[in-house]
N, C-alpha and C positions, 0 to 999 in steps of 0.2 A: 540669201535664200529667197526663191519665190512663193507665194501663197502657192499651196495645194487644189487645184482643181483638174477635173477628170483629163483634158488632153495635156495640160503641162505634166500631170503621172505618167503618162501614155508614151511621151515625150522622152522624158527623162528613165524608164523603163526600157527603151528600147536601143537605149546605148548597150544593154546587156546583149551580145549576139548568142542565139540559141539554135540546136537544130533543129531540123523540122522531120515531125514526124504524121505518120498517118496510123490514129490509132483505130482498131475493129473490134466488132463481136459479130454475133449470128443470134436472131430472136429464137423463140422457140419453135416459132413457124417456119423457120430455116431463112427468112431473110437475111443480107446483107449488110450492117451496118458500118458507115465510116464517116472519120470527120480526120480534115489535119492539125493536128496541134504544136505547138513549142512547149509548152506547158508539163513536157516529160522532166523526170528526174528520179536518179537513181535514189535510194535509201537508206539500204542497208544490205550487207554482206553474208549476215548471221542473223533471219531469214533471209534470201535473197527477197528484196521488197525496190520496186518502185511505185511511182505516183505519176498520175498527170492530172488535171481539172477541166471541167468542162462546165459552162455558162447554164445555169438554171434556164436559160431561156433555150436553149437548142433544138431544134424538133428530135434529135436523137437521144436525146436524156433519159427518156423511160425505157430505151431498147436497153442502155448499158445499165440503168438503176435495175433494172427486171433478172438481166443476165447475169452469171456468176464466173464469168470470163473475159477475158478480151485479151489480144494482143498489139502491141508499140511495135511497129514497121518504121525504122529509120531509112531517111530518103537520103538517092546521093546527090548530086549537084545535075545529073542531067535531067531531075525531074520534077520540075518546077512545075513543067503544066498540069501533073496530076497533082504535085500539092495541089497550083490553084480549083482543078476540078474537085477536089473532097473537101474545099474550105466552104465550098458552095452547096446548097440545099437542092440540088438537083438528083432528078431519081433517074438519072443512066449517069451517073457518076462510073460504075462498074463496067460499065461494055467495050470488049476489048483490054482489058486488063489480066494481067497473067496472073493469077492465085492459084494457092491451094487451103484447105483448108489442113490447118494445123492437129495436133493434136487435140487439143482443147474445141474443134469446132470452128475456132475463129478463121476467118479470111485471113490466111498469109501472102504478102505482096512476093512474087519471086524473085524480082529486082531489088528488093530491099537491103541494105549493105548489113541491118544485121536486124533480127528478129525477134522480140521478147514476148514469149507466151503466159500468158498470167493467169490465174484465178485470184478474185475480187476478196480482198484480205477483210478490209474495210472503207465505208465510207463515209466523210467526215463535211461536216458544213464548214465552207470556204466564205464567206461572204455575197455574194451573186454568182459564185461556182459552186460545185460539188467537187470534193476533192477524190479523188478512188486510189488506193492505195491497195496493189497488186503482188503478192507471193508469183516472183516468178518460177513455171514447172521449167522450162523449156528454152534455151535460145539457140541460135543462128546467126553468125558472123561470116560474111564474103572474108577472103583474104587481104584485098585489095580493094580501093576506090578513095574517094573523096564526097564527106558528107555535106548534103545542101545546107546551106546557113543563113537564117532571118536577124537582120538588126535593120532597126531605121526604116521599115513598114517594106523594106525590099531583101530580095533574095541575094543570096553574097556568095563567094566561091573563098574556099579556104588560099590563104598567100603560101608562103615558102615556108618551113620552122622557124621559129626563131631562138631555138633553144629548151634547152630544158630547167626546171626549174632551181636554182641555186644549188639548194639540198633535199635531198629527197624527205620524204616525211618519216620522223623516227616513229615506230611502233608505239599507238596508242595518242600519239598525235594530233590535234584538231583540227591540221588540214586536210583537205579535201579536192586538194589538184588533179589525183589521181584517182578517184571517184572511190579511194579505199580500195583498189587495186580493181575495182569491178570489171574494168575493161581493160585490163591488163594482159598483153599481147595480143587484142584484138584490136585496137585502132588501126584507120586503114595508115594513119599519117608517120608511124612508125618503122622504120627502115630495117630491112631484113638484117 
C-alpha cells in the first residue's frame, strides 16, 4: 500500500470508470444552471432516490442549495465536447444547445440517452462536497445509443459485452450489478 495523499486518491479512484452526466436546475429568476458530473448514483427503488455531489467550492452551489429541483441528463459518447463545455465556468455554456425544460422546470438536454427529474429529497455534508439526494418525479430513456465514460482523467467509449454476470441476484440480495433492477430494460447495451 502506498501513503494516502490527495493525487495518489485521485489516482487510484479513477481506475473506477463512471458515466458522465450533466446535472441542472433553473434559479428562481429563471436562469440556467449546469455543471457535468460522474458523481451520479442511483439509490433506491422504494423511493425512487438518487444522488450526485458537488464541490463546496463551485460557483453553482447556491443556485442548486437555493433550488428544490434539478434534473441528471446522461451523456452518450458523441458528447464530449458539451461535457467539457459544462465542466467549465463559462456563461455561454448554453448557446446552441437543444433543451427543454422539464417538468420540474429544469433544463432537459434532448440528446440525453435518458433523463432523470428530481425534486431535492435531502442534503447531506460530504466532506469538501454537498451530497444532494434526489426523489426521482420523472424519467426519460432513448431506446438505443451508447453512454459516454470517464476513467483515467479521459473519456472512454464502451467495448463489446462481455457477458452477463454468473447469476443473477437472488431477491433481497446485496448485490448491486443491476442497480436493483433500476435500469432494467432500459440500457442502451442490451440487445433486443
Amino acid at each position: 500500500m502506498i501513503p494516502l495523499d490527495g493525487r495518489a486518491f485521485r489516482n487510484a479512484l479513477g481506475w473506477f470508470a463512471t458515466g458522465v452526466t450533466i446535472i441542472t436546475t433553473r434559479t428562481h429568476s429563471g436562469e440556467l444552471v449546469g455543471f457535468t458530473a460522474n458523481s451520479f448514483s442511483s439509490v433506491s427503488l422504494e423511493p425512487p432516490l438518487v444522488l450526485f455531489s458537488l464541490n463546496r467550492r463551485a460557483n453553482c452551489i447556491a443556485a442548486f442549495e437555493a433550488s428544490g429541483h434539478f434534473a441528471v441528463n446522461v451523456l452518450g459518447e458523441r458528447q464530449t465536447e458539451l461535457s467539457s463545455r459544462f465542466a467549465t465556468p463559462l456563461h455561454e455554456k448554453w448557446d446552441g444547445v437543444a433543451l427543454a425544460l422539464g417538468q420540474t422546470g429544469c433544463p432537459v438536454l434532448e440528446e440525453a440517452l435518458a433523463v432523470f427529474e428530481c425534486a431535492v429529497h435531502a442534503v447531506h455534508d460530504g466532506g469538501d462536497h454537498r451530497i444532494f439526494l434526489g426523489r426521482v418525479l420523472a424519467i426519460r430513456a432513448a431506446k438505443d445509443g451508447r453512454p459516454l465514460l470517464f476513467s483515467r482523467g479521459r473519456y472512454r467509449a464502451m467495448g463489446p459485452p462481455l457477458g452477463e454476470p454468473a447469476e443473477p441476484p437472488a431477491p433481497g440480495a446485496t448485490s448491486a450489478l443491476d442497480n436493483g433492477g433500476l435500469f432494467a430494460g432500459l440500457e442502451p447495451w442490451v440487445g433486443a
